[in-house]
Backbone and ligand atoms as CSV (ligand in chain L), in Angstrom:
chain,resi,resn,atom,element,x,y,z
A,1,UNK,N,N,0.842,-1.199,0.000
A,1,UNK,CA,C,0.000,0.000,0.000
A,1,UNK,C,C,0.877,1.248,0.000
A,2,UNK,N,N,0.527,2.472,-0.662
A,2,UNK,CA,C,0.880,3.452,-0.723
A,2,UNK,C,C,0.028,4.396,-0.119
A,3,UNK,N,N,0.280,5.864,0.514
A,3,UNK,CA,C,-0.700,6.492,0.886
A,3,UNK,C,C,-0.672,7.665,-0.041
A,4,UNK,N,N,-1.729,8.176,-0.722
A,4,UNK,CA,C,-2.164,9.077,-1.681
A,4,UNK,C,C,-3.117,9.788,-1.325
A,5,UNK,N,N,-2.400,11.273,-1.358
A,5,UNK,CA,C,-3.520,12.262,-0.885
A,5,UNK,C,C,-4.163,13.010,-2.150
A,6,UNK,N,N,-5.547,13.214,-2.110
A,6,UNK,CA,C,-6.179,13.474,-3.192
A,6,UNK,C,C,-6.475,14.789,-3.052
A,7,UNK,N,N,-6.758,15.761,-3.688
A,7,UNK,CA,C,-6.834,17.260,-3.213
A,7,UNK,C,C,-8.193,17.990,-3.982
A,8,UNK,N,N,-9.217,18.068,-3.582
A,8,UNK,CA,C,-10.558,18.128,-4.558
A,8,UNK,C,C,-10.379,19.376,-4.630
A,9,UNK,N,N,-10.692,19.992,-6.010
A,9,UNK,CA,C,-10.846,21.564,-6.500
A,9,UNK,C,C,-10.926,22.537,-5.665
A,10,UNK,N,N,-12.208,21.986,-4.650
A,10,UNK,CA,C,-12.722,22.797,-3.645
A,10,UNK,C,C,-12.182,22.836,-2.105
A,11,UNK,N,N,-10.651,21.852,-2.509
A,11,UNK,CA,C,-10.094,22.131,-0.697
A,11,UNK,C,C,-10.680,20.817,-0.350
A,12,UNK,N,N,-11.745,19.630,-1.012
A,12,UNK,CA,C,-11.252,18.516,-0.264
A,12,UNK,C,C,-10.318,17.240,-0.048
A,13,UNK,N,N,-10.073,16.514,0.828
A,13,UNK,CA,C,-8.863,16.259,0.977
A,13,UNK,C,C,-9.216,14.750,1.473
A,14,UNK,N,N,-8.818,13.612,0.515
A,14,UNK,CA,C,-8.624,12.102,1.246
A,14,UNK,C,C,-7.261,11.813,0.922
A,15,UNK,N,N,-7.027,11.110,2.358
A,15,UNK,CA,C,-5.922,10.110,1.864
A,15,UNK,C,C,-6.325,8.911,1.930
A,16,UNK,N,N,-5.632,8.416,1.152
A,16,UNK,CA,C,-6.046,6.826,0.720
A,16,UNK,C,C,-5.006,6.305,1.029
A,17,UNK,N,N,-4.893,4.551,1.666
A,17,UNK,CA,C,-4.294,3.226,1.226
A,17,UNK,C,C,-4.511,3.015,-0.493
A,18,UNK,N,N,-3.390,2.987,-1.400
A,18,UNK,CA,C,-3.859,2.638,-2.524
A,18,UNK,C,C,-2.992,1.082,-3.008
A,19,UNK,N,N,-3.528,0.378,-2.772
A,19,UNK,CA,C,-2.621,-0.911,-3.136
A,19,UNK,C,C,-1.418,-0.633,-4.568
A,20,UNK,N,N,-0.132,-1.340,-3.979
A,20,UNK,CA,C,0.899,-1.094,-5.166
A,20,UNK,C,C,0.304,-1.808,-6.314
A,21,UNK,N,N,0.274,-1.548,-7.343
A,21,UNK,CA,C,0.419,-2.413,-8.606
A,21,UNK,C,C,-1.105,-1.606,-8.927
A,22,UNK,N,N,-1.450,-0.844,-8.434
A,22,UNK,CA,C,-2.932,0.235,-9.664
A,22,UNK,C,C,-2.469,1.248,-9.503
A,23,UNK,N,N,-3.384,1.985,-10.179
A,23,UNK,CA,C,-2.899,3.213,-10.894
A,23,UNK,C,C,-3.230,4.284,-9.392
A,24,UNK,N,N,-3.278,5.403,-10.115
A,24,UNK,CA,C,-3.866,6.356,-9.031
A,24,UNK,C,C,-4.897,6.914,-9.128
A,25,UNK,N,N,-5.409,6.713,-10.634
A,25,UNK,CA,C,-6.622,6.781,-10.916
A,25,UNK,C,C,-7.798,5.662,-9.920
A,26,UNK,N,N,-7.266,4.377,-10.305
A,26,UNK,CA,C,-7.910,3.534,-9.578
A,26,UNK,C,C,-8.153,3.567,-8.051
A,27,UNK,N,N,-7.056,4.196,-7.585
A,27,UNK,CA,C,-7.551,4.454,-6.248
A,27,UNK,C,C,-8.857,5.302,-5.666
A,28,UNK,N,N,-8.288,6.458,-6.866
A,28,UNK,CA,C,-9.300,7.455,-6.670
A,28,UNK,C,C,-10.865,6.753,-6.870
A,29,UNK,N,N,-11.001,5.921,-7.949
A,29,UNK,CA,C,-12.803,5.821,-8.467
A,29,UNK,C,C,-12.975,4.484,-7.394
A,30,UNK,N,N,-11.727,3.612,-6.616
A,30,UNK,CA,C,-12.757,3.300,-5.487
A,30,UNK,C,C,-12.824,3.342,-4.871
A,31,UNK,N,N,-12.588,4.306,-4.117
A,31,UNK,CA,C,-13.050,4.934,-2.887
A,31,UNK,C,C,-13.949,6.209,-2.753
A,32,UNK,N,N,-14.667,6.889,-4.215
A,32,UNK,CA,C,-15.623,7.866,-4.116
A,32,UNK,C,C,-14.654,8.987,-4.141
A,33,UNK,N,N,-13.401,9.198,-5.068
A,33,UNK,CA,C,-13.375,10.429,-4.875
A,33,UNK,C,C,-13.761,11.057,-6.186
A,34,UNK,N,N,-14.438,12.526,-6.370
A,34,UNK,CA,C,-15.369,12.292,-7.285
A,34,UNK,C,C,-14.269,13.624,-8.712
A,35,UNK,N,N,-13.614,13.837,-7.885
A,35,UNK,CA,C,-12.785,14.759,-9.216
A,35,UNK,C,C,-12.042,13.971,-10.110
A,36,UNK,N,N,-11.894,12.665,-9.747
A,36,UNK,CA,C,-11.665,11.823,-10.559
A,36,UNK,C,C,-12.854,11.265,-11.353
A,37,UNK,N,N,-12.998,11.319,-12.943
A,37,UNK,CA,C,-13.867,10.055,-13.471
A,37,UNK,C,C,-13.693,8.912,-14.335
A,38,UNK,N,N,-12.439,9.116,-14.824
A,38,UNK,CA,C,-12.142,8.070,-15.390
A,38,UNK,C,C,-13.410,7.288,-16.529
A,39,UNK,N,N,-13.541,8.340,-17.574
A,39,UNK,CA,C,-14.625,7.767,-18.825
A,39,UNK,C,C,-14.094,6.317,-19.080
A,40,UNK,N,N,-12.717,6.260,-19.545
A,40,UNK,CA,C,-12.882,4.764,-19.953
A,40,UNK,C,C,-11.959,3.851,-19.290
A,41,UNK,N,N,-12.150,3.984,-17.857
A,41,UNK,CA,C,-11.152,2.956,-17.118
A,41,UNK,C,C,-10.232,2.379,-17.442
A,42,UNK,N,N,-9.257,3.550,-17.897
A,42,UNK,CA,C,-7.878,3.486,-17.951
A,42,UNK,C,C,-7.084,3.126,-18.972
A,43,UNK,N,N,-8.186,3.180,-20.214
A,43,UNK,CA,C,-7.465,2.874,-21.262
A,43,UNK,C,C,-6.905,4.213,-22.333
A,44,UNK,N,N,-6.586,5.144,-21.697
A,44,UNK,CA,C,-5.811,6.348,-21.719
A,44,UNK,C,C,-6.568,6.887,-23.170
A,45,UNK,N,N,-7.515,6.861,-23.123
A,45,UNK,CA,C,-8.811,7.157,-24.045
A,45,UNK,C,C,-9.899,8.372,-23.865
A,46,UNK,N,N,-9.438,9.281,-23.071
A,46,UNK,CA,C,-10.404,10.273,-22.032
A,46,UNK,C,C,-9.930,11.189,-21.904
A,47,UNK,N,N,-9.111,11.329,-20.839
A,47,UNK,CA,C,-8.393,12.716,-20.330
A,47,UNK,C,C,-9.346,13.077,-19.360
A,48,UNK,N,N,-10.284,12.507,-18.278
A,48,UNK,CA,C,-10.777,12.552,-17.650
A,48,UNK,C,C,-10.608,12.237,-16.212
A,49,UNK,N,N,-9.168,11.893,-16.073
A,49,UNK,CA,C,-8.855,11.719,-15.226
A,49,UNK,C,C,-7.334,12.742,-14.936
A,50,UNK,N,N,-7.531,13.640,-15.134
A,50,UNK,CA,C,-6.132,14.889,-14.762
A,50,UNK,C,C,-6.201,15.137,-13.968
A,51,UNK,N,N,-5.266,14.582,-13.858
A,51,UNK,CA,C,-4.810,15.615,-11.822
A,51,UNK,C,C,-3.187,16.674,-12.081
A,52,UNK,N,N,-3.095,16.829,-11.092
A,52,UNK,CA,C,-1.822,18.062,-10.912
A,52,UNK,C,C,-1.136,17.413,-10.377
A,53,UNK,N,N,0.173,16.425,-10.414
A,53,UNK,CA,C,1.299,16.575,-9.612
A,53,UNK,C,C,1.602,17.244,-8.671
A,54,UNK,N,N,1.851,17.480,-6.997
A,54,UNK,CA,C,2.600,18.167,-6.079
A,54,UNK,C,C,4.008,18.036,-6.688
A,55,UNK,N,N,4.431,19.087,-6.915
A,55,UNK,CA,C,5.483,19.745,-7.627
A,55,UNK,C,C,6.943,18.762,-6.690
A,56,UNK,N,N,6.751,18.489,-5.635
A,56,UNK,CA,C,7.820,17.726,-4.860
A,56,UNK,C,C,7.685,16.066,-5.350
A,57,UNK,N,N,6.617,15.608,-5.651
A,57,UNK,CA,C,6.648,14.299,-6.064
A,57,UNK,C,C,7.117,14.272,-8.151
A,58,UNK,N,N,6.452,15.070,-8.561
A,58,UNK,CA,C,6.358,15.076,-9.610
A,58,UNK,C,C,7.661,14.363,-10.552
A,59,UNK,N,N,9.005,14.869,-10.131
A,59,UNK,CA,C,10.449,14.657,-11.027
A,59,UNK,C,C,10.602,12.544,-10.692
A,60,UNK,N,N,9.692,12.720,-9.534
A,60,UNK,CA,C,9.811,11.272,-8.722
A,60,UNK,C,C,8.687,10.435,-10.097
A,61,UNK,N,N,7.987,10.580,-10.631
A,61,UNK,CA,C,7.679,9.850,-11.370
A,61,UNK,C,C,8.165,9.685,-12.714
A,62,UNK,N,N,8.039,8.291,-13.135
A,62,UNK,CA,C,8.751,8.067,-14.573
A,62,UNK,C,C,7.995,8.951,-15.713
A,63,UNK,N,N,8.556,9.178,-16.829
A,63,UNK,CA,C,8.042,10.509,-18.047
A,63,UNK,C,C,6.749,9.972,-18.776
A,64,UNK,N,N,5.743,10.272,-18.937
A,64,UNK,CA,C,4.241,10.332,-19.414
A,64,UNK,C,C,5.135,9.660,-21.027
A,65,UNK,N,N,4.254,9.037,-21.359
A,65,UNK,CA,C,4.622,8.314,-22.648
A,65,UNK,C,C,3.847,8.895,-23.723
A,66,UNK,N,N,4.185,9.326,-25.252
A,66,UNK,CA,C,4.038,10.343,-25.949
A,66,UNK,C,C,2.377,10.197,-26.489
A,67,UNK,N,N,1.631,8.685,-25.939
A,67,UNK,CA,C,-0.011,8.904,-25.867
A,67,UNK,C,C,-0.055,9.743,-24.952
A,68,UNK,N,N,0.217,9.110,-23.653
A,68,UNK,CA,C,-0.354,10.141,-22.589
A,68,UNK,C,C,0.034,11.674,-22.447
A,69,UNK,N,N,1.312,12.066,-23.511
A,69,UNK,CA,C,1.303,13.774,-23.547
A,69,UNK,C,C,-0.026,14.212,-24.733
A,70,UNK,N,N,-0.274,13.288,-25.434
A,70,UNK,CA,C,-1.379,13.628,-26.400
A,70,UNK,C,C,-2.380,13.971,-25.964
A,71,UNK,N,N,-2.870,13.028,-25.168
A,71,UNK,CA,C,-4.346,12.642,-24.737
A,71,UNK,C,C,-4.275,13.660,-23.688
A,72,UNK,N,N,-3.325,14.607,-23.342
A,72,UNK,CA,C,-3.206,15.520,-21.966
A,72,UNK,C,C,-3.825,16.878,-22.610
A,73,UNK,N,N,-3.420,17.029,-24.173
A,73,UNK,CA,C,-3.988,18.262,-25.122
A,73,UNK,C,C,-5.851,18.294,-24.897
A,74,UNK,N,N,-6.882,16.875,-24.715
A,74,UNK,CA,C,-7.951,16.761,-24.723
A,74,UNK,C,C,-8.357,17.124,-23.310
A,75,UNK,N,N,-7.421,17.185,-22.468
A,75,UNK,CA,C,-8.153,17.560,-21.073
A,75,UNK,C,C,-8.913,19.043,-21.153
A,76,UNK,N,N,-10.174,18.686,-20.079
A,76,UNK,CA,C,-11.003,19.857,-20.236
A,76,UNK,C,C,-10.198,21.167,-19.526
A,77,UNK,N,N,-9.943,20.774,-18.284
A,77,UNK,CA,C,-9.419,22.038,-17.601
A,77,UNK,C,C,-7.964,22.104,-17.959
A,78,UNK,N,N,-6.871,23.226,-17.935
A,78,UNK,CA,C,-5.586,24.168,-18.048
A,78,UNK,C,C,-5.060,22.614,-17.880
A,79,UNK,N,N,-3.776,22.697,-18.994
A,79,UNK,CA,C,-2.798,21.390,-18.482
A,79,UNK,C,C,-2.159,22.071,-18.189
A,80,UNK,N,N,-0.958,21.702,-17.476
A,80,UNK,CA,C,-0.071,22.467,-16.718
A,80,UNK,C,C,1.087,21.375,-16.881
A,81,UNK,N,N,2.431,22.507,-16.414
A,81,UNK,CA,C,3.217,21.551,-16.449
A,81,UNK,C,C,3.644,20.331,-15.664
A,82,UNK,N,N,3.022,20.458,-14.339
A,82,UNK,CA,C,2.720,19.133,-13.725
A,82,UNK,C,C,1.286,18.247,-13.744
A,83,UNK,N,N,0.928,18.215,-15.312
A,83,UNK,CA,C,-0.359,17.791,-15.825
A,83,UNK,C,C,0.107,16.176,-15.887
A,84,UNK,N,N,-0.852,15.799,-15.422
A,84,UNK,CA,C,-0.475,13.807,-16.035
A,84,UNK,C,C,-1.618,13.059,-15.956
A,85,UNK,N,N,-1.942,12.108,-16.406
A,85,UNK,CA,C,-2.849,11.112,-16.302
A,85,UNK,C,C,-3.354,10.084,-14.922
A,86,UNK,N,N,-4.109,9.802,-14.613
A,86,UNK,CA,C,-3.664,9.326,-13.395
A,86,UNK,C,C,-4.008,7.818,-13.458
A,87,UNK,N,N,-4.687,7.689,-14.408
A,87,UNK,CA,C,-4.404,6.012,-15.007
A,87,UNK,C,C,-3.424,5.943,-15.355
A,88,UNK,N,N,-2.479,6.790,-15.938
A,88,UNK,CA,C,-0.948,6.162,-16.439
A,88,UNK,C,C,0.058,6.271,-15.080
A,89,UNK,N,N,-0.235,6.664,-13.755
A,89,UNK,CA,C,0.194,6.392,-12.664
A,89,UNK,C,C,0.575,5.554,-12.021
A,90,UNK,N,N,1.224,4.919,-11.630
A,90,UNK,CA,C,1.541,3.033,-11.675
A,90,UNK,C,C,1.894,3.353,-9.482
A,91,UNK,N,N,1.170,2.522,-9.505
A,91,UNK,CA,C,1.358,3.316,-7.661
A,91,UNK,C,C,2.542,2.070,-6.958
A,92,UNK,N,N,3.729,2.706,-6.885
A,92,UNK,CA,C,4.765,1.616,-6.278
A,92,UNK,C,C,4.935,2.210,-4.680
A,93,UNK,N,N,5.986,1.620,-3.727
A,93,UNK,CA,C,5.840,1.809,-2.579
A,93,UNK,C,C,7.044,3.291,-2.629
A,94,UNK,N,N,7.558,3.250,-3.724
A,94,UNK,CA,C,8.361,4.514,-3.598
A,94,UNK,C,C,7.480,6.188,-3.794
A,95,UNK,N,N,5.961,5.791,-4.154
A,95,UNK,CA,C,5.357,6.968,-4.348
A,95,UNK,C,C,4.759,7.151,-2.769
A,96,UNK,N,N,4.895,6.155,-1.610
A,96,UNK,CA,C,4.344,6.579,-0.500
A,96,UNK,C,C,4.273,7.842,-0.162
A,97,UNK,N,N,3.154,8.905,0.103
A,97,UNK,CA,C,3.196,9.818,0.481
A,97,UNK,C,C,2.356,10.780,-0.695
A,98,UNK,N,N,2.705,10.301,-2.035
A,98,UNK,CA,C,2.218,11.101,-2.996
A,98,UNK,C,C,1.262,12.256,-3.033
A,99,UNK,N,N,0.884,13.577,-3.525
A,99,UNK,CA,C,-0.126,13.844,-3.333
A,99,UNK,C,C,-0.548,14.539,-4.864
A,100,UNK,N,N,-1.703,14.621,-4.979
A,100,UNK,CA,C,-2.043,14.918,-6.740
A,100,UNK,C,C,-3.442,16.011,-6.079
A,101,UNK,N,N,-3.555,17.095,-6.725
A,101,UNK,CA,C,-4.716,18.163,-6.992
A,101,UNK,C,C,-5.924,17.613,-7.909
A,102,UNK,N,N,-7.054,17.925,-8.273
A,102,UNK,CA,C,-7.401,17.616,-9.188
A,102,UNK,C,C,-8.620,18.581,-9.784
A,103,UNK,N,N,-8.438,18.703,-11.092
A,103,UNK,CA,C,-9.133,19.900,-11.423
A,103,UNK,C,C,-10.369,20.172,-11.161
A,104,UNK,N,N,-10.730,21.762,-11.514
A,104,UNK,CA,C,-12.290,21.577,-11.502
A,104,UNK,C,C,-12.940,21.207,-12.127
A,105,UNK,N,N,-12.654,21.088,-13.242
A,105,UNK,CA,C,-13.631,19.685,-14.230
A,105,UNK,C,C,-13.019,18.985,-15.205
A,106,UNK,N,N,-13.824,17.589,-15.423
A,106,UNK,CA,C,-13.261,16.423,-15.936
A,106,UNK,C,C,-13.650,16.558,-17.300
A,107,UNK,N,N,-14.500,17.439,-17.788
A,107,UNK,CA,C,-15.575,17.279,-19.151
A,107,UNK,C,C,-15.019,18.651,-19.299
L,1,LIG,S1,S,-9.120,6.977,-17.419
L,1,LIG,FE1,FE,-9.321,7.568,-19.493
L,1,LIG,S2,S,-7.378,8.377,-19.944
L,1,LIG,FE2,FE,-7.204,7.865,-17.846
């Protein structure tokens, strides 16, 4: 397990147990957090699942692969430069602590 703090638009705030080996998307859609939606469960087909990197974890993850910089152009809200997918998030025990923002909208 990893612990992943989720940061809702509006200032709310879970942390999660997210088992190693899913994404961070996946953590997010099961446990109800709702700034996550994940249209097509993770088959990097959406852009509905953007979150923001915390700028301290961010260099800590491996580089978005040149679908997932594509599919980052379709996100509804501002990509930014700590923009990423959070199905392409792979949750290992070295992300313990992680924490990701997530926009104000998915559509
Ligand atoms: S869930 Fe669709 S791209 Fe991540």
């Amino acid at each position: 397990m990893a612990s992943v703090t989720y940061i809702e638009h509006n200032g709310t705030e879970y942390v999660i147990d997210v088992p190693v080996g899913t994404s961070v998307m996946q953590g997010a859609v099961q446990n109800g957090v709702e700034g996550i939606v994940a249209e097509c469960g993770g088959g990097l087909a959406c852009a509905t699942c953007h979150c923001y990197v915390d700028a301290a974890w961010f260099a800590k993850l491996p580089a978005a692969s040149e679908a997932e910089v594509q599919m980052l152009d379709s996100a509804a809200n501002d990509r930014k430069s700590n923009s990423r997918l959070s199905c392409q998030i792979n949750v290992t025990d070295e992300l313990d602590g992680l924490i990701v923002r997530l926009p104000e909208k998915q559509y």
